[in-house]
C-alpha positions as CSV (number, residue, x, y, z in Angstrom):
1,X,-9.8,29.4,9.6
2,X,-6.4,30.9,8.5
3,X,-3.7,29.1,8.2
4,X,-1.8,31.7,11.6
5,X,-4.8,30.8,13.9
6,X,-4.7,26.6,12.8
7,X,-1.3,26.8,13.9
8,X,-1.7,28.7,17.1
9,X,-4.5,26.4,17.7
10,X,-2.4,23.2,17.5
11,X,0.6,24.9,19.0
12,X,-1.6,25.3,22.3
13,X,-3.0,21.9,22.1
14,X,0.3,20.4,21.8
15,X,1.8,22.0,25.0
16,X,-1.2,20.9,26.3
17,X,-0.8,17.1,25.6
18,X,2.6,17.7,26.3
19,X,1.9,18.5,29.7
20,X,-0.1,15.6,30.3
21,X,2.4,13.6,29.5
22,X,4.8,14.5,32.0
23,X,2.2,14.5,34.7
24,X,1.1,10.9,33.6
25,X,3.6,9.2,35.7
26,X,2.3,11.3,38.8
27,X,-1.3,10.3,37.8
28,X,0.2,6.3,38.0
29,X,2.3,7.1,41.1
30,X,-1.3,8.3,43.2
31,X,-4.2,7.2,40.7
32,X,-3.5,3.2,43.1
33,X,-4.1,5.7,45.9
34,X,-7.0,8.0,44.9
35,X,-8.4,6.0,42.3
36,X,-8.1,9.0,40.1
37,X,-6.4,10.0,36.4
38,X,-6.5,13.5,35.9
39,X,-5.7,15.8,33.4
40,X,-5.2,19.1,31.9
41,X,-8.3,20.2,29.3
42,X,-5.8,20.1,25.8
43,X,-8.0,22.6,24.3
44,X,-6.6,25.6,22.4
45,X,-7.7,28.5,24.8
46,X,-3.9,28.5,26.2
47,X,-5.7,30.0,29.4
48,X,-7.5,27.5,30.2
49,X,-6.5,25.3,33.2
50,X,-9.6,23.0,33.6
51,X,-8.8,19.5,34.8
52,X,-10.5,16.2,33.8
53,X,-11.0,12.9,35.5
54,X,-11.5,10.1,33.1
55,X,-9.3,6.8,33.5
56,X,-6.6,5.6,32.4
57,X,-7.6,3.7,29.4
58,X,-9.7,6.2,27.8
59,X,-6.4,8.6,28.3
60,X,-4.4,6.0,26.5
61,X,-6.8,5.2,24.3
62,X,-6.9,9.1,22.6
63,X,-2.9,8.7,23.2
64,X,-2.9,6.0,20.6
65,X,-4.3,8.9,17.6
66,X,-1.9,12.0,17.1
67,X,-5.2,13.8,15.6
68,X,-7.2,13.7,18.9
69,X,-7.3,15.5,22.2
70,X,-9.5,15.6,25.2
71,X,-11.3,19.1,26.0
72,X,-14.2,20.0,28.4
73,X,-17.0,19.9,26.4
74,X,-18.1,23.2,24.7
75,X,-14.3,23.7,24.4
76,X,-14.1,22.2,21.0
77,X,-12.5,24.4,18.4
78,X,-15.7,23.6,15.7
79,X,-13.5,24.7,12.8
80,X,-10.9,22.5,12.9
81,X,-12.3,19.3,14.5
82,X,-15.1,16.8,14.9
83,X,-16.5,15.3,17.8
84,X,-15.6,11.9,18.5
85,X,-16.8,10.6,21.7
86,X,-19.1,12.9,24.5
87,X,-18.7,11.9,28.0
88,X,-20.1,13.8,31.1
89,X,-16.7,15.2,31.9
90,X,-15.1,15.4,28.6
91,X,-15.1,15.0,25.1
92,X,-12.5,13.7,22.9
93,X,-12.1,15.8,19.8
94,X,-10.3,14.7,16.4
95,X,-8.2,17.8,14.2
96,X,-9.7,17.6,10.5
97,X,-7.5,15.8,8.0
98,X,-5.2,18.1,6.1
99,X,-3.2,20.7,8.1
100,X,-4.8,21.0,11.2
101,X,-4.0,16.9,11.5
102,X,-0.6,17.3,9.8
103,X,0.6,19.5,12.8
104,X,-1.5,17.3,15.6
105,X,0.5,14.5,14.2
106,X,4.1,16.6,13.9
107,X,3.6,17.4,17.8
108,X,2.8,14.2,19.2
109,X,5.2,13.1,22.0
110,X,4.4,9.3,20.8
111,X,4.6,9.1,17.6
């Protein structure tokens, strides 16, 4: 993949981790009353808007690695990340190492 469409790629997910972010307090604010932790899909189509239920510590668990995001599954971008966990609503997906990681990492809101 060249090196325009690896950053485009990570600039999407970013925003998209970003976003999650800010709407984590909401999800700890009415996750005591729903019971649910949801989340934007951080994958790089920047028109997707799919959301994800998975709880809170497999959220902060991904959280805790700059180089991984959670996406729908299917919406893994094949050329610039592996697989690292499959559940039935989403997968959590890990940027090679080299660039694509450099910039995952560069973007993190945490670290």
């Amino acid at each position: 993949m060249n090196d325009d469409r690896t950053e485009r790629v990570a600039r999407n997910q970013a925003l998209y981790r970003e976003v999650n972010e800010r709407i984590e307090d909401l999800n700890q604010s009415f996750g005591g009353i729903t019971g649910a932790f949801l989340i934007v899909c951080e994958c790089s189509d920047p028109l997707c808007t799919e959301q994800i239920a998975l709880s809170r510590q497999a959220y902060e668990r991904t959280r805790a690695h700059p180089a991984q995001f959670i996406v729908r599954p299917g919406h893994q971008a094949v050329a610039l990340e592996d697989i690292i966990t499959t559940e039935a609503e989403y997968m959590v997906v890990e940027k090679h190492a080299g660039e694509p990681a450099r910039l995952a990492g560069k973007t993190d809101p945490r670290h």
